[in-house]
C-alpha positions in Angstrom: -54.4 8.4 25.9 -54.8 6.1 28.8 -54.6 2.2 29.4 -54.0 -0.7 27.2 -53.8 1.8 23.8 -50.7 4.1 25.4 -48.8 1.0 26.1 -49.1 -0.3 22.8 -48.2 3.3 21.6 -44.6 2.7 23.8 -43.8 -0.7 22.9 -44.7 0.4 19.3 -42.2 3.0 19.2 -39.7 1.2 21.6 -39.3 -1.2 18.5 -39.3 1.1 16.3 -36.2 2.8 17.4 -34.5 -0.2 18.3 -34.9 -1.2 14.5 -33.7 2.1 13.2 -31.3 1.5 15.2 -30.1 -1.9 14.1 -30.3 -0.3 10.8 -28.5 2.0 11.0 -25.7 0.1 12.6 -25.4 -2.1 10.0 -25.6 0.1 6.9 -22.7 2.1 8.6 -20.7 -1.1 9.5 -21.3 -2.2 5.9 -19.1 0.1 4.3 -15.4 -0.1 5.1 -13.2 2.9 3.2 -11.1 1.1 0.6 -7.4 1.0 2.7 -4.9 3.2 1.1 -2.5 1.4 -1.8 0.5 0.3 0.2 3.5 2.1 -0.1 6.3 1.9 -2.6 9.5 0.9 -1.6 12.0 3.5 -2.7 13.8 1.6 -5.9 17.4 0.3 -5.0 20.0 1.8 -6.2 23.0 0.1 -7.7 26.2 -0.2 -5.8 28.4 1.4 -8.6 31.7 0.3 -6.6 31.0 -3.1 -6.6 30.0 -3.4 -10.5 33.2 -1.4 -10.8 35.4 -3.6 -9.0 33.7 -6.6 -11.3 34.7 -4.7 -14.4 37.7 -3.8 -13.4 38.7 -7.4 -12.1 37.3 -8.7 -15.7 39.7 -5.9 -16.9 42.9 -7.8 -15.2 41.9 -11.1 -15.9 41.7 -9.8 -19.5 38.3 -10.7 -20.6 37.4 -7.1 -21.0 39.8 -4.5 -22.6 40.5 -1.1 -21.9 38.2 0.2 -24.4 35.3 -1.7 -23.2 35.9 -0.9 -19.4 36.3 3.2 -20.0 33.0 2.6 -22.0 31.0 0.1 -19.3 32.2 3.0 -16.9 30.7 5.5 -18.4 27.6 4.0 -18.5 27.5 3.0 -15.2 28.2 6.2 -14.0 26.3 7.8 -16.5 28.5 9.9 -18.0 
């Protein structure tokens, strides 16, 4: 295959790749992997001196009794 007919063969099959090509680019670029769920932060955990200290100042200012305080503690502590 000589002449005009071979260069129509090349430009014909230039084009074609070049359109596969383009294809193929964006078919892969379509699809993004869904990003991993962010991570959880670890849960806080109370400061069990400090709601101490608020019961057992509550405790001397006598809005709280003894009673209620051990009991409170306890479940602070979770004991």
């Amino acid at each position: 295959m000589f002449g005009p007919s071979r260069r129509v063969a090349r430009r014909t099959a230039r084009r074609t790749s070049r359109r596969q090509a383009y294809l193929q680019d964006a078919m892969s670029g379509g699809y993004e992997e869904p990003a991993p769920p962010p991570a959880q932060a670890a849960p806080v955990e109370p400061d069990y001196a400090a709601e101490l200290q608020k019961l057992a100042s509550l405790r001397d200012q006598g809005i709280i009794d003894d009673a209620e305080f051990d009991a409170k503690k306890k479940q602070i502590l979770g004991i």
